[in-house]
N, C-alpha and C positions, 0 to 999 in steps of 0.2 A: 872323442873329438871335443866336447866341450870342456875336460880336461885341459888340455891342451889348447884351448883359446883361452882357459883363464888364467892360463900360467902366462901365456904371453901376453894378456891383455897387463896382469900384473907386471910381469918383467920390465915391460917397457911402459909402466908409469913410473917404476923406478927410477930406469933410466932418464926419463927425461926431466925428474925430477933434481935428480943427481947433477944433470947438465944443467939445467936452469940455476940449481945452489951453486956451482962453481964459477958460470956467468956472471949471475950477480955479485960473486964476489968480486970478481976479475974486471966489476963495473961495466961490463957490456949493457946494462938497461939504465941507462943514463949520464950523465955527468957527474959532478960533485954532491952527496950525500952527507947530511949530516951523520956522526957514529950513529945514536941512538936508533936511527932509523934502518942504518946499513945491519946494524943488530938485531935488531927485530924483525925484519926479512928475513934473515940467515935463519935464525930460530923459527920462526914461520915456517921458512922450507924446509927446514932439518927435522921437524916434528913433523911435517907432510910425510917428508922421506922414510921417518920409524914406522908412520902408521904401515905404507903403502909397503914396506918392510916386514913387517909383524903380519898383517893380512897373506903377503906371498909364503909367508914361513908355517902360517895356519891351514892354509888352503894345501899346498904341500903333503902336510903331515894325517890331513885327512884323507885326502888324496890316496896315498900311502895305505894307511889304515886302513881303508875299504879294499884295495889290491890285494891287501894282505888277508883280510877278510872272504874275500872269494874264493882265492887258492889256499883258504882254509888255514893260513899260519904263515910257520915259517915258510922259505921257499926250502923245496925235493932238494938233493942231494944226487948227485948220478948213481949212486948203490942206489937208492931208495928208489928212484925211476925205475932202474931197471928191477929191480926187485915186485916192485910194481906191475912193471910190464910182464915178468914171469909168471905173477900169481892171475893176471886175467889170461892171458896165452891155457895157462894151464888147463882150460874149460873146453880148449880144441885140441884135436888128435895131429899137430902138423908132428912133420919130420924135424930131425936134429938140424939139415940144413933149411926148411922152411924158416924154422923160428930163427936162422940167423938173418935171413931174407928176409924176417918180421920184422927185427930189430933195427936193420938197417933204413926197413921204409920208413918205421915209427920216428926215426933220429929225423928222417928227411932228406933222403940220398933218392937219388932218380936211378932207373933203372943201368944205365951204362956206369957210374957210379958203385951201384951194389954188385956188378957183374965184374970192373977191377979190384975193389975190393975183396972179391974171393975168388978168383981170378974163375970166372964160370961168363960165358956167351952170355950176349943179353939179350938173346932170345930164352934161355935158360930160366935167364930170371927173369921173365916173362912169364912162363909157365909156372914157376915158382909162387909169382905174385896173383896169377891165376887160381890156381890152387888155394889161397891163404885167404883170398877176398870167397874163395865157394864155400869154405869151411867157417868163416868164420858171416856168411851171410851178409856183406858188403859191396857194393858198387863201383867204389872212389877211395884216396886215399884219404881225402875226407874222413869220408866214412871211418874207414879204417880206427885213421889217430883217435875219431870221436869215439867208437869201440873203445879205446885203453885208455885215453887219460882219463884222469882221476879227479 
């Protein structure tokens, strides 16, 4: 969340920075100006604008950096997820169709969802999901995802 307020607290001193610089040129903040002064304003705002500029493009990249930081690098790869998903699955005894009912929950399909998907009742996969959360000692899908992601 505070992410996300300091990008927009930044964004929009840009912008009204932006606006203000094009105003004043357009002489919306007075009448007739001498150059030397009309130049020195512009340059005033324009070096506002870099700073408040340079700041959004730092806060950003650290921004960034830490995200990337947490999820440990680069971002997974869908082989790699799933490759992933198969090496923790591997530690429970489900069936050939459980762990495709694993797969599907993991991805984030709801049960009527995973039941056209493989065209099976979704009382079916119900049981299925039953089944998956006792094996694998879980409550929710919560649960679950927090089980496998990495």
């Amino acid at each position: 969340m505070k992410k996300r307020a300091l990008r927009c607290i930044l964004g929009t001193g840009y912008i009204l920075l932006l606006t203000t610089l094009l105003l004043y040129q357009a002489g919306a903040f007075g009448g007739r100006r001498e150059w030397q002064i009309a130049v020195l304003g512009t340059l005033l705002l324009g070096i506002a604008l870099a700073v408040v500029l340079m700041l959004y493009i730092r806060v950003n990249d650290q921004i960034r950096r830490q995200d990337e930081n947490q999820s440990g690098g680069e971002p997974l790869t869908g082989e790699e997820i799933y490759a992933h998903f198969l090496s923790v699955m591997e530690a429970y005894t489900l069936s050939e169709r459980e762990l495709e009912v694993a797969w599907l929950l993991y991805r984030g399909y709801t049960n009527r969802q995973i039941g056209e998907a493989l065209y099976i009742a979704e009382t079916t996969v119900k049981k299925h999901v039953s089944h998956i959360y006792q094996k694998m000692d879980v409550q929710s899908r919560k649960e679950f995802r927090a089980a496998i992601t990495p």
